[in-house]
N, C-alpha and C positions, 0 to 999 in steps of 0.2 A: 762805208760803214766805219764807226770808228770803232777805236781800240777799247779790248776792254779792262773794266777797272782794276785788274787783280796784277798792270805794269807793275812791275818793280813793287807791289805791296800799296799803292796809290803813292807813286811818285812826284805827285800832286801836293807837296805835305807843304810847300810853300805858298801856298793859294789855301791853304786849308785853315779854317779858323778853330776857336773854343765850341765846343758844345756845352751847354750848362742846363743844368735840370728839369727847367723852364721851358726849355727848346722841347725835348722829351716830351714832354708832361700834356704837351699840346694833341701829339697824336693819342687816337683812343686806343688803340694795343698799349699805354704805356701810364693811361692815363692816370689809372687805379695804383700804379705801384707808391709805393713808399717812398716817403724824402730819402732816406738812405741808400737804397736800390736806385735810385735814380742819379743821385751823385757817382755812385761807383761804373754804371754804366756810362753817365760822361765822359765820365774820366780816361777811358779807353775809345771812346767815336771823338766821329770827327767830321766837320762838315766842307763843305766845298761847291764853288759852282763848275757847273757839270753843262758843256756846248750843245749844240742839237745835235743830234743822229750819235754822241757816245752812246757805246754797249757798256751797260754795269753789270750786265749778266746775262751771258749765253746759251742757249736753250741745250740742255741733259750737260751742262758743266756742274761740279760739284757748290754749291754754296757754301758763300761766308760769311754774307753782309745782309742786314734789314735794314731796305732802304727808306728813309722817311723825307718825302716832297716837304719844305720846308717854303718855298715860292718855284713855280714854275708848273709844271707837269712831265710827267713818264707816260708812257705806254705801253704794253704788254701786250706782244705780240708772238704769232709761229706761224712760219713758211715752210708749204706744202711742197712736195716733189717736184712740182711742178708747177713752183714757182708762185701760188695762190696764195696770198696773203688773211691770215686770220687775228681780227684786234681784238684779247680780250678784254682789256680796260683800259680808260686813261685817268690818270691819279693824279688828284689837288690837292694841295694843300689841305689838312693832316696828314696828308694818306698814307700806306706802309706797302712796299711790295715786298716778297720774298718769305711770307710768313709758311706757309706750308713747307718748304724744304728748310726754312729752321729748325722745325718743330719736328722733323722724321729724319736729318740729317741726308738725304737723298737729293739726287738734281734737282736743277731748276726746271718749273714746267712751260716755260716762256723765255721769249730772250726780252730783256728788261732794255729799255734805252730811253734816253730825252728827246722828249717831244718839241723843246721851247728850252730858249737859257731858264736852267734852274738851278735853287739852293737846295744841294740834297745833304742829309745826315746818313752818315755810314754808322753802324753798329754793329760791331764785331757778334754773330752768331751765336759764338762760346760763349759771351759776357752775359748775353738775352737769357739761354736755357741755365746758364750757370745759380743764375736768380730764380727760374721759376724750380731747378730742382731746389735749391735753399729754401723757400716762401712756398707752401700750397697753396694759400691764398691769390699769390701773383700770379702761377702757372694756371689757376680757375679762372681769373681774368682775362688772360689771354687768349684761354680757350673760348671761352664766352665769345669773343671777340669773331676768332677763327669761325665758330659757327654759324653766328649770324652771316657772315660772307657765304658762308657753304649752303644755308638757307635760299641764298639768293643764289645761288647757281644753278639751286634744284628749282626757284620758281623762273628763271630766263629759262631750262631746258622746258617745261611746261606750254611757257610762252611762246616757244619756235613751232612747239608739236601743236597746239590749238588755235593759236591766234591768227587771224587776218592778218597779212600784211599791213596796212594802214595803221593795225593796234601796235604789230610791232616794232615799227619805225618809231612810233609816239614812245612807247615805253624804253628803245632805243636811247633816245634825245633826252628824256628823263633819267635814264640812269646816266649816261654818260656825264650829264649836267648835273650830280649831286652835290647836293652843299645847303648848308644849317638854312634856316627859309626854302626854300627851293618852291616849296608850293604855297609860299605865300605871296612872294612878289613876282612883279612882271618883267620885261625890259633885261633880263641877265644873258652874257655871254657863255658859251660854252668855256669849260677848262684853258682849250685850246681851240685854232679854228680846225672844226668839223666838219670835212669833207663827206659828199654823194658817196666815196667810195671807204669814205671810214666807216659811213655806215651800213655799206655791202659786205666792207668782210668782220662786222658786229656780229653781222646778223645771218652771213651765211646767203646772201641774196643776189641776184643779178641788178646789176647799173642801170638797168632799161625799170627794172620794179621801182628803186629805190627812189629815183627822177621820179616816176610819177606820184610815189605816194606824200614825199616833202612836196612836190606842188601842190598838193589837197591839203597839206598840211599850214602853208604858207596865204592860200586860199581863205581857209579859216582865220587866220589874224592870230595863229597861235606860237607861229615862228618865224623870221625874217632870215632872207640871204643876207650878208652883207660881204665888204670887201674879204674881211679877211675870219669868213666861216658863218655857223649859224647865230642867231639871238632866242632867245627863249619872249616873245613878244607879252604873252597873255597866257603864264602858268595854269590857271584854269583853264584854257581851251586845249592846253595841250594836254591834260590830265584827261580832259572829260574825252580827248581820244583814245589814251590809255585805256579808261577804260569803258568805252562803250561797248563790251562784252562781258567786262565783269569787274568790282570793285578792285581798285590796289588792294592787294591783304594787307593789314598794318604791320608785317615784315619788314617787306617792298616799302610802303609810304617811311617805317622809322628810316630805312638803311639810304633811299634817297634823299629824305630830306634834313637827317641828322647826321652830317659826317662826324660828330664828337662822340656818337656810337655807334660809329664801323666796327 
């Protein structure tokens, strides 16, 4: 496990580059703000590549940082007493973790780490709420933002309590795989490669389920094994197993297929 980010304040300041507005501007928590607001947040972050398996943030440690995947992926994960592995998301490029204990100043509810070498942006905490209490317009944005994620928590807790297995490994593979097209084109890779058991502890499922339902899944022509994880073969056939019990809600469809409004 590696170390995590808060050594020596990111001791890392020599590997660490400029942030510029532009960088910002790309994630949608940021999207909305002001040229001004956005210089000044620069002007304090800072970005860096960050190894596999570093921890940027330890599950019930206090937060600092909002993390924005600028190339590579994160994961957000918590390990159970014994030892059970739970994955709540993996984040691409725009993405932001750490949003919720910015915004209540309280721990983190995940330990945060790199999935893949990636280029992450650090954003000091203080500087984020510092702007949204200055700007009511900014701190509405963010919220906005905040809630559509929290929309989709409340429709995956739905999906665990009703859904077939088969619907929810598809819906699985689809959220995990979010990004701007997603349901339009065929042929895409996941984030990262996507393991049988990344998607057992998605979803809360035993190894023996999840084997069988990617092979129905793969069966169909709507996702490939490859060397190194799944492929998304035929967006619509993996959709049409989504949802064969009931429409995506256009929630769900804007939140996986438009990461520019997460």
């Amino acid at each position: 496990m590696g170390a995590s980010v808060d050594r020596d304040d990111q001791d890392a300041a020599a590997q660490a580059g400029r942030v510029t507005p532009a960088d910002l501007r790309r994630a949608p928590i940021l999207a909305h703000w002001p040229e001004p607001a956005l210089e000044r947040l620069a002007a304090v972050s800072t970005v860096r590549w960050c190894e596999p398996g570093e921890v940027l943030a330890r599950l019930w440690e206090p937060s600092r940082w909002l993390f924005i995947v600028s190339e590579g992926c994160l994961e957000l994960t918590r390990m159970s007493a014994d030892g059970q592995r739970y994955l709540s998301d993996l984040l691409s490029p725009p993405q932001a973790a750490g949003l919720i204990p910015m915004i209540d100043g309280r721990e983190t509810l995940f330990e945060t780490s790199v999935r893949q070498r990636s280029r992450v942006i650090f954003c000091p905490n203080a500087a984020v709420v510092a702007e949204m209490e200055a700007d009511g317009a900014v701190a509405m944005g963010v919220m906005r933002v905040i809630s559509l994620r929290n929309r989709m928590e409340h429709d995956r807790a739905v999906m665990n309590a009703l859904d077939p297995v088969l619907v929810r490994a598809a819906k699985a593979i689809i959220y995990l795989a979010r990004r701007p097209g997603l349901l339009e084109r065929g042929d895409q890779p996941l984030p990262a490669p996507v393991t049988y058991e990344d998607i057992a502890d998605f979803l809360g499922l035993s190894m023996s389920a999840v084997v069988r339902v990617v092979k129905e899944l793969i069966a169909t022509g709507a996702i490939e094994k490859r060397y190194r994880g799944l492929h998304i073969l035929d967006s619509a056939r993996l959709l049409a197993a989504g949802q064969s019990r009931a429409p995506l809600n256009p929630i769900a469809r804007q939140y996986v297929s438009e990461t520019r409004k997460l």
